[in-house]
C-alpha positions in Angstrom: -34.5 -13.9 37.1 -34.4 -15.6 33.6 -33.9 -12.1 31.9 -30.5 -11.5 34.7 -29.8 -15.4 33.5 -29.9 -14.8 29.9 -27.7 -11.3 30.3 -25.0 -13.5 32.4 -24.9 -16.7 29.9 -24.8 -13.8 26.9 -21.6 -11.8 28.7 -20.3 -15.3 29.4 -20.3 -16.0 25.8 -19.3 -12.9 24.1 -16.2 -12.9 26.5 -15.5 -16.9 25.6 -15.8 -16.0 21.9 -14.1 -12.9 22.0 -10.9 -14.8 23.7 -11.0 -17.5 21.3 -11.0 -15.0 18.5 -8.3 -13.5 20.0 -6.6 -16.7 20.6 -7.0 -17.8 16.6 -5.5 -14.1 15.7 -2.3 -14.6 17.4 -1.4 -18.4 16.8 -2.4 -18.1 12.8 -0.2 -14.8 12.9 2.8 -15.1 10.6 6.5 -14.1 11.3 8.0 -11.5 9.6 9.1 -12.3 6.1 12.5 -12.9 5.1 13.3 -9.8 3.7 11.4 -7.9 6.1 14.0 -8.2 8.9 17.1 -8.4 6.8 19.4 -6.3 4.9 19.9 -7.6 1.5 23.9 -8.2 0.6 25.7 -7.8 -2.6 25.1 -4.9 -5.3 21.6 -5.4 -5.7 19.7 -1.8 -4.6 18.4 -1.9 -0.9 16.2 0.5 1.0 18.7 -0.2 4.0 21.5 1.7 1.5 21.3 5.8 1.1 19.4 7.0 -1.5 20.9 7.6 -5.1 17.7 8.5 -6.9 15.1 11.5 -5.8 12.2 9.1 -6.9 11.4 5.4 -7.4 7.9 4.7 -8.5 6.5 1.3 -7.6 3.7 0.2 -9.9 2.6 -3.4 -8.7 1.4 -5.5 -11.7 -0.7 -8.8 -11.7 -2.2 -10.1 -15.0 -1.7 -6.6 -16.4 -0.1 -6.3 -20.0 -3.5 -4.5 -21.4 -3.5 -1.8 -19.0 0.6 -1.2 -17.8 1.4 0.2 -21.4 -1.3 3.0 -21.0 0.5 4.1 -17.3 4.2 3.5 -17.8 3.2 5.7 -20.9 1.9 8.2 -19.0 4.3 8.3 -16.6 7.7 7.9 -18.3 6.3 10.7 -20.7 5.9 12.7 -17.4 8.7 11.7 -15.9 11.4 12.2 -18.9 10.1 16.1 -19.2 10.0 16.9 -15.9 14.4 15.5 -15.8 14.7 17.9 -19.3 13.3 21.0 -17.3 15.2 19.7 -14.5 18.2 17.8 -14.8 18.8 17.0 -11.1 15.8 15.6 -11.1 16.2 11.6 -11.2 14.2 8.7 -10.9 13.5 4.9 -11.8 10.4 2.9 -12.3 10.4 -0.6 -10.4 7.9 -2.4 -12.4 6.8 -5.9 -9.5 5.3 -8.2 -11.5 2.9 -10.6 -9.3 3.4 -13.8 -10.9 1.7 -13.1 -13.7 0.1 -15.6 -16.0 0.2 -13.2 -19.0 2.5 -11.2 -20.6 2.9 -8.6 -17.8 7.1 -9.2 -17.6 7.6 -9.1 -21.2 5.6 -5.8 -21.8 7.4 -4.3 -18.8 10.7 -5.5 -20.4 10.1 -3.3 -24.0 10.2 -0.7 -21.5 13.6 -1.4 -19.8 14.9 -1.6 -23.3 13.6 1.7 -24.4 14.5 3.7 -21.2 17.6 1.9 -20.2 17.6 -0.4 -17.0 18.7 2.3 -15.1 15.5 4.0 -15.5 13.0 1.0 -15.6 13.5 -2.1 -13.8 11.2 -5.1 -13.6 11.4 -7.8 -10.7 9.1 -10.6 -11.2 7.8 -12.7 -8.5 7.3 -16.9 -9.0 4.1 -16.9 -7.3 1.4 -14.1 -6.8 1.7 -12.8 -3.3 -0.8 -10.2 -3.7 -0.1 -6.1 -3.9 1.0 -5.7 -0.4 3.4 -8.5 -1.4 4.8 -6.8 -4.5 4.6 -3.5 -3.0 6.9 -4.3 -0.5 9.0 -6.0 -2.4 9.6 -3.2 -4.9 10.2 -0.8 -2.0 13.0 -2.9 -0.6 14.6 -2.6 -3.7 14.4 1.3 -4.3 17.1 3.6 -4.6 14.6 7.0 -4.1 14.5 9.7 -1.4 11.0 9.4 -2.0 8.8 6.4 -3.2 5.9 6.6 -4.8 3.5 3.9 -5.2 1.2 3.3 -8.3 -1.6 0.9 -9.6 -1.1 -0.4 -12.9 -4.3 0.6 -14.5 -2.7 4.3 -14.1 -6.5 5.5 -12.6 -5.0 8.4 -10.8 -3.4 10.7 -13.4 0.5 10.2 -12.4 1.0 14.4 -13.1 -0.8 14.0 -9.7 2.2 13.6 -8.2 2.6 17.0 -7.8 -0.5 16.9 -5.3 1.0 14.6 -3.4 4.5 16.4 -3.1 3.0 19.3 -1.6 1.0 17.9 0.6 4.3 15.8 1.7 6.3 19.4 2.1 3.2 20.7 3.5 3.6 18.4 6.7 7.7 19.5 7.4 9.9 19.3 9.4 9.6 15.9 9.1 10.0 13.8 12.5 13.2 11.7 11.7 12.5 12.3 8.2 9.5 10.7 8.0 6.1 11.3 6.4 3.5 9.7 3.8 1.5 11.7 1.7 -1.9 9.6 0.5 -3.7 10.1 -2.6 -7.7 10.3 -2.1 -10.5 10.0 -3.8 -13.0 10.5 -0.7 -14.7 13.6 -2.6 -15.7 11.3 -5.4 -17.6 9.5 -3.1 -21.0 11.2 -3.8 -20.8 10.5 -7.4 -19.5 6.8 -7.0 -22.1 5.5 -5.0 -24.3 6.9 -8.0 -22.8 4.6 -9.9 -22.7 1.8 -7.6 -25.6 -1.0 -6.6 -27.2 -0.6 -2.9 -25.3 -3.8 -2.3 -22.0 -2.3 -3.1 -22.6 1.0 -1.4 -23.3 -1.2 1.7 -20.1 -2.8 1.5 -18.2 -0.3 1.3 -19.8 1.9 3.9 -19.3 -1.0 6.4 -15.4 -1.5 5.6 -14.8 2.7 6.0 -16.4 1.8 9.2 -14.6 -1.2 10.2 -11.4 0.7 8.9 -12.3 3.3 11.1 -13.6 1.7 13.9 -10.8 -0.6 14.4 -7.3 1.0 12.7 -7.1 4.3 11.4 -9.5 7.2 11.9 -7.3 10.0 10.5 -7.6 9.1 6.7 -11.1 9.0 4.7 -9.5 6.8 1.9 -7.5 4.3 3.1 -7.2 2.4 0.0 -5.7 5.1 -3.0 -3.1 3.3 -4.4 -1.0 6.6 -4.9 0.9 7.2 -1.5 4.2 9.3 -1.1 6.3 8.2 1.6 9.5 9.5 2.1 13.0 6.7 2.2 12.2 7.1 6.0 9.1 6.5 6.1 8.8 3.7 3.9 11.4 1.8 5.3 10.0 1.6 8.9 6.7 0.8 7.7 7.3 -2.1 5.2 9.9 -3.8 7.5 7.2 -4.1 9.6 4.4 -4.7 7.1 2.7 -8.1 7.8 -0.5 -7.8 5.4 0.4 -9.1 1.5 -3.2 -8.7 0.4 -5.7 -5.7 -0.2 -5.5 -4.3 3.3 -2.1 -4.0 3.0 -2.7 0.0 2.9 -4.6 -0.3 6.1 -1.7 -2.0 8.5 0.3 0.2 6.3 -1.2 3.2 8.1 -1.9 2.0 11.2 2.0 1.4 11.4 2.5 5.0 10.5 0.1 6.0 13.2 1.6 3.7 16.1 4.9 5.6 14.9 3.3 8.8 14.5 4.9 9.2 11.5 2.7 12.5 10.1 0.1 11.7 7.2 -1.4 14.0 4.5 -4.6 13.2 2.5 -5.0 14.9 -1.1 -7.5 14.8 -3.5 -6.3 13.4 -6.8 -7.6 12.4 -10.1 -9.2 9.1 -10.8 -10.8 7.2 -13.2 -12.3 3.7 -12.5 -11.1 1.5 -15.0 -11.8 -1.7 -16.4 -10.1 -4.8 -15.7 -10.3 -4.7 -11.4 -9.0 -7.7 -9.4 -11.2 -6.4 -7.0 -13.7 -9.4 -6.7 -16.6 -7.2 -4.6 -17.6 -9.7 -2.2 -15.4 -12.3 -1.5 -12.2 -9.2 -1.5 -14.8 -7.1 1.0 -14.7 -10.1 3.3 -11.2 -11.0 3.4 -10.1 -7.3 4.1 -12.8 -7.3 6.9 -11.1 -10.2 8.4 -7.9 -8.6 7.9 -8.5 -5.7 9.6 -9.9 -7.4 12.3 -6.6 -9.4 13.2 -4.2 -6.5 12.3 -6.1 -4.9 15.4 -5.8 -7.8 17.5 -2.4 -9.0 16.4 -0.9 -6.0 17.6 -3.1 -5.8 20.6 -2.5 -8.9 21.2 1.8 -9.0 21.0 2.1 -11.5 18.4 3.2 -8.4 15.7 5.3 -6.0 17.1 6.6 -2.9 15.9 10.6 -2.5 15.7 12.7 0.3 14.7 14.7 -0.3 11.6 18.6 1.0 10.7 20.1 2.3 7.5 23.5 1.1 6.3 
């Protein structure tokens, strides 16, 4: 009798704490942002206008004016030869800077003077929402059929981009025009937890778990930060992006899987490089939490999913 006790007292209070988890996830939910749920008016570029360029590259940048110069580089050098062999071929760079407490915006800027505006562009945030935040907000202001987006530290060569094209065209027709194709570094994996402490290993091992267990089981690396999406694609998903920190990518997907929007994984190059805002801990945690509510704010009604309109 104690032992049927005990397993009626523990049901009793995994289902009270389950509710009152559920319970904190959709009153602490937030309401879409501003921009999420409106068209922008005036001449200013919008991702609710038709596309003008074939690509806009988003490169998110927080505290980054020793590593942007190496990427923009690399990529405007790639970028500028690919238009010479073709000259249909256009593009622009969005360059978000994150509130940046160092020189980030002025180093972007030599850059807008070198290339033109029209080329490179730099928005600059007041405070530091975090990469989802500046993602998103360079997206909204792209003029691309397709947008690519890419980390300032430029750890996944950017000729990669090639990879990620073909595995793009690889997944037509596209459904409504819509489809992302994800960078990946999953078959690095063996040779990065060589490098890694036990404790780190562990880590991430349980938030591929908790990514898989609780959003998206289609995709082994979540968290590339070089993803294809096509105008499409990337409109429906941001407008109803709610996550401005680092699992960001995460609800990003799990909206493109609730849409069934197709997705492609491809291996790319990458280099780990110096300088990571990745704090391994304390960032670990916060995404686990994150991931946790994205599942239950969405089960739960307090985020839901709405189709957006072009002009």
């Amino acid at each position: 009798q104690l032992g049927k006790l005990l397993t009626k007292w523990s049901t009793i209070f995994l289902i009270s704490f389950s509710s009152q988890i559920c319970a904190i996830a959709h009153v602490t939910a937030k309401t879409m942002p501003q921009e999420a749920t409106e068209c922008r008016k005036g001449s200013a570029p919008s991702i609710h206008d038709p596309a003008t360029r074939e690509l806009s590259v988003v490169v998110p940048s927080y505290n980054e004016e020793n590593r942007l110069p190496l990427m923009m580089d690399e990529a405007l050098d790639y970028l500028e030869k690919r238009q010479k062999q073709d000259p249909s071929f256009t593009y622009e760079v969005i360059v978000v800077n994150d509130g940046s407490k160092d020189q980030t915006a002025k180093v972007a800027k030599e850059y807008c003077k070198k290339y033109g505006s029209d080329k490179v562009r730099v928005i600059s945030l007041e405070k530091n929402r975090g990469k989802g935040g500046a993602v998103r907000t360079g997206v909204f202001s792209s003029r691309g059929k397709k947008i690519l987006m890419a980390d300032a530290d430029g750890a996944t060569k950017f000729a990669d981009i090639e990879k990620v094209e073909e595995g793009l065209n690889n997944l037509r027709p596209w459904p409504k025009e819509m489809a992302i194709s994800c960078g990946s570094r999953a078959h690095l994996e063996k040779d990065s937890i060589a490098k890694r402490s036990y404790f780190r290993t562990l880590l991430m091992y349980g938030f591929h778990f908790l990514v898989w267990f609780l959003c998206v089981k289609e995709i082994r690396d979540t968290q590339c930060g070089f993803k294809l999406l096509t105008r499409e694609a990337a409109l429906q998903t941001f407008s109803n992006l709610h996550i401005e920190r680092w699992a960001f990518d995460v609800e990003l997907l799990y909206i493109a899987q609730c849409l069934k929007i197709p997705i492609a994984e491809v291996a790319v190059n990458w280099t780990e490089i110096e300088g990571s805002k990745l704090v391994p801990f304390w960032s670990w945690l916060q995404m686990g939490r994150d991931l946790l509510f994205i599942r239950l704010r969405y089960m739960t009604g307090a985020w839901k999913l709405e189709a957006k309109k072009c002009n």
